[in-house]
C-alpha positions as CSV (number, residue, x, y, z in Angstrom):
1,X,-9.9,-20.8,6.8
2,X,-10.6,-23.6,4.5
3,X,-13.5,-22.8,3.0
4,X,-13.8,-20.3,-0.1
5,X,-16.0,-16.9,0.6
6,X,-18.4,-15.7,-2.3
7,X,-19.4,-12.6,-0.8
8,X,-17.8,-9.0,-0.2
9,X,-15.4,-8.7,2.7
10,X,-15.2,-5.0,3.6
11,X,-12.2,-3.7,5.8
12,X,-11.5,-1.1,7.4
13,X,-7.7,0.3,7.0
14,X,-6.3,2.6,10.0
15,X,-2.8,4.7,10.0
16,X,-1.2,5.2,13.3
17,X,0.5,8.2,11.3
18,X,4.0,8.7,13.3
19,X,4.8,5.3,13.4
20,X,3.7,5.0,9.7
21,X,6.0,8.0,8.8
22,X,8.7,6.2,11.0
23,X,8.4,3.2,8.9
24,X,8.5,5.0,5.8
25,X,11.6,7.5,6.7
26,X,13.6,3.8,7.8
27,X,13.0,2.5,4.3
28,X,14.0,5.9,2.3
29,X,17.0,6.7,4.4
30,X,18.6,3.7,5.9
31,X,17.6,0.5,4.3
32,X,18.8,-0.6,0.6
33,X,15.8,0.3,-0.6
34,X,16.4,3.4,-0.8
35,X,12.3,3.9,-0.9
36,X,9.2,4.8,0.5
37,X,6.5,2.8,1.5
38,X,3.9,3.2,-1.5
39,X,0.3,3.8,0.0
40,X,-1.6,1.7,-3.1
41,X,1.1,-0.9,-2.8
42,X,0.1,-1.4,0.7
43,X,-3.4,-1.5,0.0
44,X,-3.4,-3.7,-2.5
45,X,-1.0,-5.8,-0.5
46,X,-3.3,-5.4,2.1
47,X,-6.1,-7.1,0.1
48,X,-4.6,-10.0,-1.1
49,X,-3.1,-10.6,2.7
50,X,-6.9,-10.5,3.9
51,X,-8.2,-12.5,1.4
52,X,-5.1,-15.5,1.9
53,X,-5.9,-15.0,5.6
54,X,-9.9,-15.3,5.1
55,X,-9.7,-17.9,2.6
56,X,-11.7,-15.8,-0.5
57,X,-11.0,-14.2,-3.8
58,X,-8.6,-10.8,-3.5
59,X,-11.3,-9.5,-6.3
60,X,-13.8,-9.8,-2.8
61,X,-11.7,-8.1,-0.5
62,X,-12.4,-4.4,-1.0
63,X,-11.0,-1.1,1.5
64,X,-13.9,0.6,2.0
65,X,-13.2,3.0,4.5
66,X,-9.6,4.1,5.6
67,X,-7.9,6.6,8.5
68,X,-4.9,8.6,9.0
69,X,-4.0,10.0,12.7
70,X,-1.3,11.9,13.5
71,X,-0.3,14.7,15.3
72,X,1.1,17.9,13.3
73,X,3.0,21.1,13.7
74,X,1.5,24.5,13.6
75,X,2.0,26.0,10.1
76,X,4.2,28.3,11.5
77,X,6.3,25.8,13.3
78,X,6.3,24.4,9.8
79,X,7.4,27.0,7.8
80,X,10.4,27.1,9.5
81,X,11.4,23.9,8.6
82,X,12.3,24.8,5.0
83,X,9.8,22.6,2.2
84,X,7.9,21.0,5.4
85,X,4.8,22.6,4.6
86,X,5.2,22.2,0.8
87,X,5.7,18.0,1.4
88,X,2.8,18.1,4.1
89,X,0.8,18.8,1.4
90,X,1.8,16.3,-1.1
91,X,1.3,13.3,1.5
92,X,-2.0,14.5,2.1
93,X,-2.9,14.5,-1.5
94,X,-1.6,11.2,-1.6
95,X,-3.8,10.4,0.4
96,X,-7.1,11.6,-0.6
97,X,-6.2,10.6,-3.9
98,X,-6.3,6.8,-2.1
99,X,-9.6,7.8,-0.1
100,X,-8.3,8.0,3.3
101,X,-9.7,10.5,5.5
102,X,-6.8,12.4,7.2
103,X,-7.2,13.2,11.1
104,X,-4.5,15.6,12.6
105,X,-4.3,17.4,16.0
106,X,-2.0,19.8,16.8
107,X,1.1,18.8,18.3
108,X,1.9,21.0,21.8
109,X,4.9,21.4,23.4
110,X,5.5,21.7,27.5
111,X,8.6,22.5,29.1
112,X,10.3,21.8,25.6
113,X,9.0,18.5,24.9
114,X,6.1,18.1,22.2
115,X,3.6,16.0,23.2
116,X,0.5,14.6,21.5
117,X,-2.6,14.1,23.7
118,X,-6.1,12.4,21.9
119,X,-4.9,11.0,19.1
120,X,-4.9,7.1,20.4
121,X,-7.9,8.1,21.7
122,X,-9.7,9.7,18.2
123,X,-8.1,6.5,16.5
124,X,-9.7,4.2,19.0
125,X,-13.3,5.7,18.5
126,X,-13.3,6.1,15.0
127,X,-12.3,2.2,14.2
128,X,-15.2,1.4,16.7
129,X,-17.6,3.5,15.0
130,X,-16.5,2.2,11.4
131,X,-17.0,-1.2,12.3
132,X,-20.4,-0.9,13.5
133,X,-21.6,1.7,11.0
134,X,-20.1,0.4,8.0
135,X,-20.1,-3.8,9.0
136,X,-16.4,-4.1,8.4
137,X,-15.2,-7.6,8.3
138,X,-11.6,-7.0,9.1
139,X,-10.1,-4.2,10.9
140,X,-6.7,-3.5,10.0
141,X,-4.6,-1.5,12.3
142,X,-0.7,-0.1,10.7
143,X,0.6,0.6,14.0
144,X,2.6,-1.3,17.1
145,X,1.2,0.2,19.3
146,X,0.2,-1.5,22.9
147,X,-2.3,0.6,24.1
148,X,-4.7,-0.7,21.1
149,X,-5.3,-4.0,22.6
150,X,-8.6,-3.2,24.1
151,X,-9.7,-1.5,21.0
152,X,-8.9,-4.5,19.5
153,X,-10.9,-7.0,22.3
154,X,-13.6,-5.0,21.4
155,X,-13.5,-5.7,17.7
156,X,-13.0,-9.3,18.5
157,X,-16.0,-9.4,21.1
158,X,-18.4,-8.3,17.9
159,X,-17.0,-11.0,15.8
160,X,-15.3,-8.1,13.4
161,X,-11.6,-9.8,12.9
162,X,-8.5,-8.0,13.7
163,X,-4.8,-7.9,11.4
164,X,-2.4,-5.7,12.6
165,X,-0.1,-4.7,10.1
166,X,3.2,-3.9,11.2
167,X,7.4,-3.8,10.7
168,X,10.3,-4.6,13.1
169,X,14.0,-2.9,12.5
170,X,16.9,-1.5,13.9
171,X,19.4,0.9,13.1
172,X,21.8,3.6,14.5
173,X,21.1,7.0,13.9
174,X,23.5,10.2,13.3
175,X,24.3,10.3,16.7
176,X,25.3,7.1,17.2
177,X,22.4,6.0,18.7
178,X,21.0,2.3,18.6
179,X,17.0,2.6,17.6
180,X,14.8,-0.1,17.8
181,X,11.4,-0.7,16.8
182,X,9.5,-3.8,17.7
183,X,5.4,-4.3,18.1
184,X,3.7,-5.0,21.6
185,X,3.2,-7.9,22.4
186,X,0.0,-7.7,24.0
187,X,-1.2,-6.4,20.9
188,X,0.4,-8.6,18.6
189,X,-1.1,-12.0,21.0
190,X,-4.5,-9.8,21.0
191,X,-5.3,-9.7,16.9
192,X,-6.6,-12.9,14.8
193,X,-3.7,-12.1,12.0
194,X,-0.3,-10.5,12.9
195,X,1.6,-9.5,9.2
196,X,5.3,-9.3,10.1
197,X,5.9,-7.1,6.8
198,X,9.5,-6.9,7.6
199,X,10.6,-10.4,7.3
200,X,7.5,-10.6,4.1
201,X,9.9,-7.5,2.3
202,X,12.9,-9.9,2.9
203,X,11.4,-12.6,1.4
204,X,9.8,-11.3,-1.1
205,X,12.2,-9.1,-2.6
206,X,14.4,-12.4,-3.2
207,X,11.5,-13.8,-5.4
208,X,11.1,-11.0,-6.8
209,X,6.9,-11.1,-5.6
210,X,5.9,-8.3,-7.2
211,X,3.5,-7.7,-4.8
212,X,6.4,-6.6,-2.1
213,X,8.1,-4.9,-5.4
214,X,4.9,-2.9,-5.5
215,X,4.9,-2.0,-1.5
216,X,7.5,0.6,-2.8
217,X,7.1,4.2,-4.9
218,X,9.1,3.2,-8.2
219,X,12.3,5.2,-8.6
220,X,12.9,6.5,-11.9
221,X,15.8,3.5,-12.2
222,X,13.6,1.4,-11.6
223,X,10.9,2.5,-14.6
224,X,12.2,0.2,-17.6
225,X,12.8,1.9,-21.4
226,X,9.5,1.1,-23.4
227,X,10.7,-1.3,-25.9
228,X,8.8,-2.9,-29.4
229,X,8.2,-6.6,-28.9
230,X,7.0,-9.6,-31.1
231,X,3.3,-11.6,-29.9
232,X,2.7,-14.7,-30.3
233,X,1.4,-13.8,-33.3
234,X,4.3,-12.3,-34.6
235,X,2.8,-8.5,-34.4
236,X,4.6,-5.9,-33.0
237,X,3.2,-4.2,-29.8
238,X,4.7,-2.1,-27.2
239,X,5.8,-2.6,-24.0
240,X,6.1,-0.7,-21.0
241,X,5.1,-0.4,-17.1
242,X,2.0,1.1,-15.4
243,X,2.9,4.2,-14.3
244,X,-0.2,5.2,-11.9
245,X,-3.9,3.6,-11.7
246,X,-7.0,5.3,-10.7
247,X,-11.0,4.4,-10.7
248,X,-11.5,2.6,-13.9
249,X,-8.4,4.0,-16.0
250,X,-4.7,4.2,-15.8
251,X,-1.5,5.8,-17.4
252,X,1.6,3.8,-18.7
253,X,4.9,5.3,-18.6
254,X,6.1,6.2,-22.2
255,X,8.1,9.5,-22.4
256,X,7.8,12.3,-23.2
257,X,4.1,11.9,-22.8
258,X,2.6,9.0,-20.5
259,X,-0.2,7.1,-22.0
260,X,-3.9,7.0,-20.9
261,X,-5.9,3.9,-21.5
262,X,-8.9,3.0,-20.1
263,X,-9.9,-0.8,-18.2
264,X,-12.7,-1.9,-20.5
265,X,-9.5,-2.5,-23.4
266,X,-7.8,-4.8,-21.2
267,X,-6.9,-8.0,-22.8
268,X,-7.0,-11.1,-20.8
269,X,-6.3,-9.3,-17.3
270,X,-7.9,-8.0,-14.5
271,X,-7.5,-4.6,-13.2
272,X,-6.8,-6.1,-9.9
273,X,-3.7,-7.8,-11.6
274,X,-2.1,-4.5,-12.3
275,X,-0.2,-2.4,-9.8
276,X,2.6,0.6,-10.6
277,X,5.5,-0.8,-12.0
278,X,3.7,-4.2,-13.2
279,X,5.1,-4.8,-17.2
280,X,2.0,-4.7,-19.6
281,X,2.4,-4.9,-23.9
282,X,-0.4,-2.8,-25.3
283,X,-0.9,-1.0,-29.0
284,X,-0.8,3.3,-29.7
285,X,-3.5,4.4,-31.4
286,X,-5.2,8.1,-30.9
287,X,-8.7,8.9,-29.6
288,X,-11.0,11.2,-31.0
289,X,-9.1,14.2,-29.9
290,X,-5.6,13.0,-32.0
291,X,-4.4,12.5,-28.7
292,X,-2.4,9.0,-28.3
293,X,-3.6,6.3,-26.1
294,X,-2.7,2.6,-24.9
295,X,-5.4,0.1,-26.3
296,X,-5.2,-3.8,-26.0
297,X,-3.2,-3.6,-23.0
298,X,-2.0,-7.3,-21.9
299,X,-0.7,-8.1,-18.6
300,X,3.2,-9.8,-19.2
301,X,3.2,-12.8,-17.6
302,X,5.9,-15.1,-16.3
303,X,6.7,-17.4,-18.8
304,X,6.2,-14.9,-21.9
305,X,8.4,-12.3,-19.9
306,X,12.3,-13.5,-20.4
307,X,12.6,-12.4,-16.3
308,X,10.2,-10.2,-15.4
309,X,7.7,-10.8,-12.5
310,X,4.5,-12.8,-12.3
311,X,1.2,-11.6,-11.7
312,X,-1.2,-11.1,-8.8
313,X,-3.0,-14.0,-9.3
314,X,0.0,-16.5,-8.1
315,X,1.8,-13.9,-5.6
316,X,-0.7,-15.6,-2.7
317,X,1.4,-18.7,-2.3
318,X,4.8,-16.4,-2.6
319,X,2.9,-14.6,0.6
320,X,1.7,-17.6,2.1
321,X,5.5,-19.5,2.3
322,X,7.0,-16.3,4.2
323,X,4.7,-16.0,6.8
């Protein structure tokens, strides 16, 4: 689209959770990454992909509702798979802590085989029912599925747009085994914007796009040493990375103790230019409790960084030549 939006576009984000988990265990385990698949980073990659694709500000592009399907062991099936329980319970407060509503049905098994029976089907109804209730503008679907094409003619039908999100990989497993994952291609032919995320990784991580940087949880290697710099002014601040960001506030890796600072004493930047990991100057001072806090936090840009990453604001065209 050529044109420039002013008003909200509202999407609608929905997990096809095995496959998502698949994608998530290839980048931890097999590729260099060494990794998962960060849930913000994908949302916020999310954002900036619609808002390339519909030709508006990522500021306009907000995830208002998002869903997570999957089918799950029993808990006792669970427990007996040492800390499965114990990690099942710090995905889902992952994500609630990223509003998406989790949806699980219980995985049965016949004649030795477990089998899940509905989900597609819950999945199906409750993007329908978001789109119309809540007037979503885009419908994103994480999945490569085949069977959600006529969800996805649906969508189209009521003008909502369609992006299917979605990664292609192979690999041989313990046993020898050659595993391949590719997306239908009904399904990919069906939606108004295919993201190939695979070949957008590739790219990205050669530019060092710190929006693909951001698609993955920081390792602790990865967190760099707070150091003192010089401004422009010649006054010392601190500098660091953004450790984790929630509704209006955020905390910035500096051990032992992490700081808090809120958005209102940004300097210069946007909270939608700051992701975990992103490298941000900023000045200690202490808050009415004596507790230390960031204030005056700066986003480090490009050309005052000696190497490190640019911000949001120019990763569109770094999307845009990969695709």
């Amino acid at each position: 689209m050529s044109t420039t939006k002013s008003s909200l576009t509202k999407i609608g984000v929905f997990y096809d959770g095995n496959y998502f988990l698949h994608v998530s265990n290839y980048y931890n385990y097999i590729h260099p990454r060494q990794s998962r698949i960060s849930i913000a980073g994908l949302h916020a990659f999310i954002r900036h992909q619609v808002a390339l694709d519909e030709g508006t500000d990522p500021r306009l592009c907000r995830i208002v509702d998002a869903h997570y399907f999957r089918g799950r062991l029993s808990a006792k099936e669970a427990s007996q798979k040492g800390s499965q329980l114990y990690y099942d319970r710090i995905f889902n407060e992952i994500l609630m802590l990223e509003g998406i509503t989790t949806h699980y049905l219980p995985v049965r098994t016949y004649q030795g085989v477990r089998q899940e029976k509905g989900v597609d089907v819950w999945f199906a109804l409750e993007a329908l029912e978001s789109a119309f209730l809540r007037d979503l503008d885009v419908v994103v679907l994480i999945t490569t599925n085949g069977d959600y094409k006529t969800l996805v003619r649906k969508l189209n039908a009521r003008g909502v747009r369609t992006m299917v999100v979605y990664w292609e990989f192979e690999f041989v497993d313990d046993y020898g085994q050659e595993k391949t994952t590719r997306i239908s291609q009904d399904l990919e032919h069906e939606v108004v914007y295919a993201v190939p995320m695979h070949e957008i990784i590739e790219a990205g991580a050669k530019k060092n796009n710190p929006l693909v940087q951001n698609l993955f949880v920081l390792q602790p290697a990865d967190i760099p040493e707070p150091t003192v710099k010089v401004n422009e002014n010649g006054e010392e601040v601190y500098q660091s990375s953004i450790l984790s960001l929630k509704n209006g506030y955020g905390f910035i890796s500096y051990p032992p103790n992490n700081l808090f600072f809120h958005f209102q004493t940004l300097v210069d930047t946007e909270p939608e230019e700051l992701a975990p990991g992103t490298v941000v100057t900023f000045d200690i001072t202490q808050n009415d409790r004596g507790q230390d806090i960031a204030t005056n936090v700066r986003l480090v840009r490009e050309e005052d960084s000696n190497g490190y990453s640019e911000p949001d604001s120019r990763v569109d065209e770094d999307v845009e030549d990969v695709i």
